[in-house]
C-alpha positions as MATLAB code, in Angstrom:
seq = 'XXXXXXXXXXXXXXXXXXXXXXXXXXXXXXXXXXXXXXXXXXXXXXXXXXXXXXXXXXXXXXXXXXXXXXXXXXXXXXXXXXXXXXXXXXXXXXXXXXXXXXXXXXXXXXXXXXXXXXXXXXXXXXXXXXXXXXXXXXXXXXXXXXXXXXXXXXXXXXXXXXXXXXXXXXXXXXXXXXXXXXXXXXXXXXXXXXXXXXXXXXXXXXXXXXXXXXXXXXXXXXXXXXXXXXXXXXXXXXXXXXXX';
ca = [
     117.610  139.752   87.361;
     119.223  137.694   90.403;
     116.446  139.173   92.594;
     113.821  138.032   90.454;
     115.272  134.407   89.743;
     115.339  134.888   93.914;
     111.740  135.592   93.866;
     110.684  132.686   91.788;
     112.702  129.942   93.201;
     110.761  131.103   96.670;
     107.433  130.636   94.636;
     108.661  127.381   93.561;
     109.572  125.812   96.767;
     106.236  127.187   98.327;
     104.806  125.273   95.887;
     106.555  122.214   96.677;
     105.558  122.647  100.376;
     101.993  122.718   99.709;
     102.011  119.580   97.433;
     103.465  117.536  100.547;
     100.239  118.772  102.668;
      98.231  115.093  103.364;
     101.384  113.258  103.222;
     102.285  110.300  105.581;
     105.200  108.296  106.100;
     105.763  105.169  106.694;
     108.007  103.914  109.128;
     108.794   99.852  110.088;
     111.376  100.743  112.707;
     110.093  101.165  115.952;
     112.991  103.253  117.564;
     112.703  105.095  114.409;
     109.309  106.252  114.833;
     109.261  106.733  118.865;
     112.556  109.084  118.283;
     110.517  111.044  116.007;
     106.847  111.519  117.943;
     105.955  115.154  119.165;
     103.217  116.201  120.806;
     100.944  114.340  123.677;
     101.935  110.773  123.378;
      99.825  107.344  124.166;
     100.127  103.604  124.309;
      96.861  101.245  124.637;
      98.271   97.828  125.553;
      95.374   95.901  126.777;
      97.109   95.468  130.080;
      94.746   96.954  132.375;
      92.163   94.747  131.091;
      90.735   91.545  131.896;
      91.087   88.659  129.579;
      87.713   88.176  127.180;
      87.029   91.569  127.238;
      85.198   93.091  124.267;
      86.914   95.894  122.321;
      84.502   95.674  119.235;
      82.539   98.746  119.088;
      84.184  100.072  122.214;
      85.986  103.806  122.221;
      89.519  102.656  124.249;
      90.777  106.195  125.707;
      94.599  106.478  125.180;
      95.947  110.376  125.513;
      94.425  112.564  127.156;
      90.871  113.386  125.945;
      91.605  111.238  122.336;
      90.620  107.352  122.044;
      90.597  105.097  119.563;
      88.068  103.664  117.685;
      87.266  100.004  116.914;
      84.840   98.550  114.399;
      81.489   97.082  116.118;
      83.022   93.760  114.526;
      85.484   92.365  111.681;
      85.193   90.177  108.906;
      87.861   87.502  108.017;
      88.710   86.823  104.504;
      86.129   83.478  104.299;
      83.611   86.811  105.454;
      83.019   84.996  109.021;
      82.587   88.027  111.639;
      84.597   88.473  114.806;
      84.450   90.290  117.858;
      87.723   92.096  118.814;
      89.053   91.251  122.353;
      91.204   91.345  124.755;
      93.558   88.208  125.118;
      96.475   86.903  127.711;
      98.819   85.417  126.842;
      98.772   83.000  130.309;
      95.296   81.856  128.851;
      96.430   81.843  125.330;
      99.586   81.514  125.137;
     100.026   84.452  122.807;
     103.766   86.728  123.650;
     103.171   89.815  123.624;
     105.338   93.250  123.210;
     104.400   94.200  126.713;
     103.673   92.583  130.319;
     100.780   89.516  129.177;
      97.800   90.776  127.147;
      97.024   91.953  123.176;
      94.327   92.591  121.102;
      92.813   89.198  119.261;
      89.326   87.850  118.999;
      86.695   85.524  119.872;
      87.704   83.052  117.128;
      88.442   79.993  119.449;
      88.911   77.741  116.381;
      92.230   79.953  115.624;
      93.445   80.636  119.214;
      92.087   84.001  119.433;
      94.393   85.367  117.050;
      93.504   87.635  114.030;
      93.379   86.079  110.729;
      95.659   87.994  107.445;
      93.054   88.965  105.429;
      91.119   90.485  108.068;
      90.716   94.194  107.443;
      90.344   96.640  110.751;
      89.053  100.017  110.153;
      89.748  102.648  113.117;
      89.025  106.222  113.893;
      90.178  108.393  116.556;
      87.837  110.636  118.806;
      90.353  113.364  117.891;
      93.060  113.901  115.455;
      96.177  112.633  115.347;
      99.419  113.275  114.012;
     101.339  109.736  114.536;
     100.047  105.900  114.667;
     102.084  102.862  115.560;
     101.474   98.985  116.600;
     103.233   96.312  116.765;
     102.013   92.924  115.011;
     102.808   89.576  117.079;
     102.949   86.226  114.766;
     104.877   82.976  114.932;
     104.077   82.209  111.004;
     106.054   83.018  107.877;
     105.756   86.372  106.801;
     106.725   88.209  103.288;
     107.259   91.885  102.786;
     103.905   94.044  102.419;
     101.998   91.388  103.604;
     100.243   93.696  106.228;
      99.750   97.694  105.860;
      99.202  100.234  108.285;
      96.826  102.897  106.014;
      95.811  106.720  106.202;
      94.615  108.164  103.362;
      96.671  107.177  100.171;
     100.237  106.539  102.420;
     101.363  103.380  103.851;
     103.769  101.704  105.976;
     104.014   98.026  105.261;
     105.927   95.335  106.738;
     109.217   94.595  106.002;
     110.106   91.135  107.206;
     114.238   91.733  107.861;
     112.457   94.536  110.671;
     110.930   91.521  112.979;
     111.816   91.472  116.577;
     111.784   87.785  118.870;
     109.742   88.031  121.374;
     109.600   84.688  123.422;
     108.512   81.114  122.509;
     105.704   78.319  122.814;
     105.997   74.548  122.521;
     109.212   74.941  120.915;
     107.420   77.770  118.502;
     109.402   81.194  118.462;
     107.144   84.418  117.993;
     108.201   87.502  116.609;
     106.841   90.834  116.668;
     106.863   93.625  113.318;
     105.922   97.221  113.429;
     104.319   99.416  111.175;
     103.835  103.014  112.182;
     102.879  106.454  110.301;
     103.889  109.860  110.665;
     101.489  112.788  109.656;
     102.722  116.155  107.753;
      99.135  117.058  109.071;
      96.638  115.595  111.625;
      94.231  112.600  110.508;
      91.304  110.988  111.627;
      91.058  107.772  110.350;
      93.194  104.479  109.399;
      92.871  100.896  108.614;
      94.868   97.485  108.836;
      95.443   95.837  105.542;
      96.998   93.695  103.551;
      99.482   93.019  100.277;
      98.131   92.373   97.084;
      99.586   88.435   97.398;
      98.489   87.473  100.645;
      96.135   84.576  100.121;
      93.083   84.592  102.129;
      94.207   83.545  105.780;
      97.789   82.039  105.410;
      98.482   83.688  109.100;
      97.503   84.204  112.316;
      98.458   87.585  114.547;
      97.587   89.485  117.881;
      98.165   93.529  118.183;
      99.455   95.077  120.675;
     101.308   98.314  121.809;
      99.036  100.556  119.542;
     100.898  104.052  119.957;
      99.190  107.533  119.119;
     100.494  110.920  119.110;
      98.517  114.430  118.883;
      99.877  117.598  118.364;
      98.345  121.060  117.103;
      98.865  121.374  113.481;
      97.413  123.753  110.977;
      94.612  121.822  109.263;
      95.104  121.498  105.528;
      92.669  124.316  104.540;
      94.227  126.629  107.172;
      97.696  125.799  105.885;
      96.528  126.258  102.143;
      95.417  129.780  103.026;
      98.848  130.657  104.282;
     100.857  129.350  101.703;
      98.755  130.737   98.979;
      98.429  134.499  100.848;
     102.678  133.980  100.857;
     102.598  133.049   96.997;
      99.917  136.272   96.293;
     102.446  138.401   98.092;
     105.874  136.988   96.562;
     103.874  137.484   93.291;
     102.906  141.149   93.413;
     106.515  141.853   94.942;
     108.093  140.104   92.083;
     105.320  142.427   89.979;
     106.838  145.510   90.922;
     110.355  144.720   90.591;
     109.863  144.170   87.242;
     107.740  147.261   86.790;
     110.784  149.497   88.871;
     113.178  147.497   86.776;
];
């Protein structure tokens, strides 16, 4: 009797592992997420670009053979399109997280920033197993106002996770980061935003956008192992019972 209660608490936690397969997490703390990255690791922070230059519909190489993927153009929440591009912050005056340029856009009107609202689909020449960017703002923020999307998991921004990065005309900017960790690889993600965020209450640059890829069993691959495991746990627990 113990070895079959042995047998099916094995079956059960098999089980369990294959319900976390296409599971992300969500992490807001930068150290956090760097301490926890495997695999061949990236950063795309704009800085070996010049100032103006387009990123809309542009495939931005980051590690290795894998680049990211950014929309041909984005729509702000009053559905006015934008070009992504590179801006400095010497031209600008936009902090960044690193050395002097981020990702914004050709909206003049708004200082090149991006506007909350607007939603930024990317893919990835490659899988990944990890995404992270940081989110560079000098206006009032609430909690889940932005989200960092795969799938159906999310990391969204927690305002008491904000980091000061430097100041403008007496205006201090502060950077938040959102970054998710794959149980397997994906392919896709998108910036978004909280249910309450009303159409364009802040401005925001990107910058620091971190991947990580790493071999991982695909989620077909790793539902044929765990169910060959189960089929064999299963006919061994069979013939106990028969012996017994």
């Amino acid at each position: 009797m113990q070895k079959q209660s042995i047998s099916y608490i094995l079956v059960l936690s098999l089980l369990s592992m294959y319900s976390l397969v296409g599971q992300a997490i969500g992490i807001t703390d930068k150290s956090a997420f760097l301490n926890n990255l495997a695999g061949s690791i990236g950063v795309l922070d704009f800085d070996n670009l010049a100032h103006n230059t387009p990123i809309s519909g542009t495939v931005q190489t980051v590690s290795g053979n894998t680049g990211i993927i950014f929309p041909a153009s984005v729509t702000d929440w009053q559905n006015f399109s934008h070009q992504l591009q590179v801006v400095t912050n010497i031209n600008d005056n936009n902090p960044t997280t690193s050395n002097q340029n981020s990702l914004g856009t050709d909206d003049t009107d708004n200082y090149n920033t991006i506007i909350g609202g607007t939603v930024i689909n990317l893919g990835f020449t490659n899988p990944i197993i990890a995404l992270g960017l940081s989110f560079i703002t000098p206006d009032l923020l609430f909690d889940d106002d932005i989200r960092l999307v795969t799938g159906g998991d999310a990391a969204s921004l927690m305002i008491n996770d904000k980091t000061f990065i430097g100041s403008f005309d007496g205006i201090d900017y502060y950077a938040y980061f959102l970054g998710l960790i794959g149980n397997i690889n994906f392919s896709s993600a998108s910036i978004q935003y909280g249910p309450d965020v009303i159409g364009g209450p802040f401005l925001f640059n990107i910058d620091d956008i971190i991947i990580a890829t790493v071999s991982m069993p695909e989620p077909g691959t790793a539902g044929l192992m765990l169910g060959g495991i189960f089929v064999i746990f299963m006919r061994a627990l069979r013939n106990k019972i028969i012996l017994n």
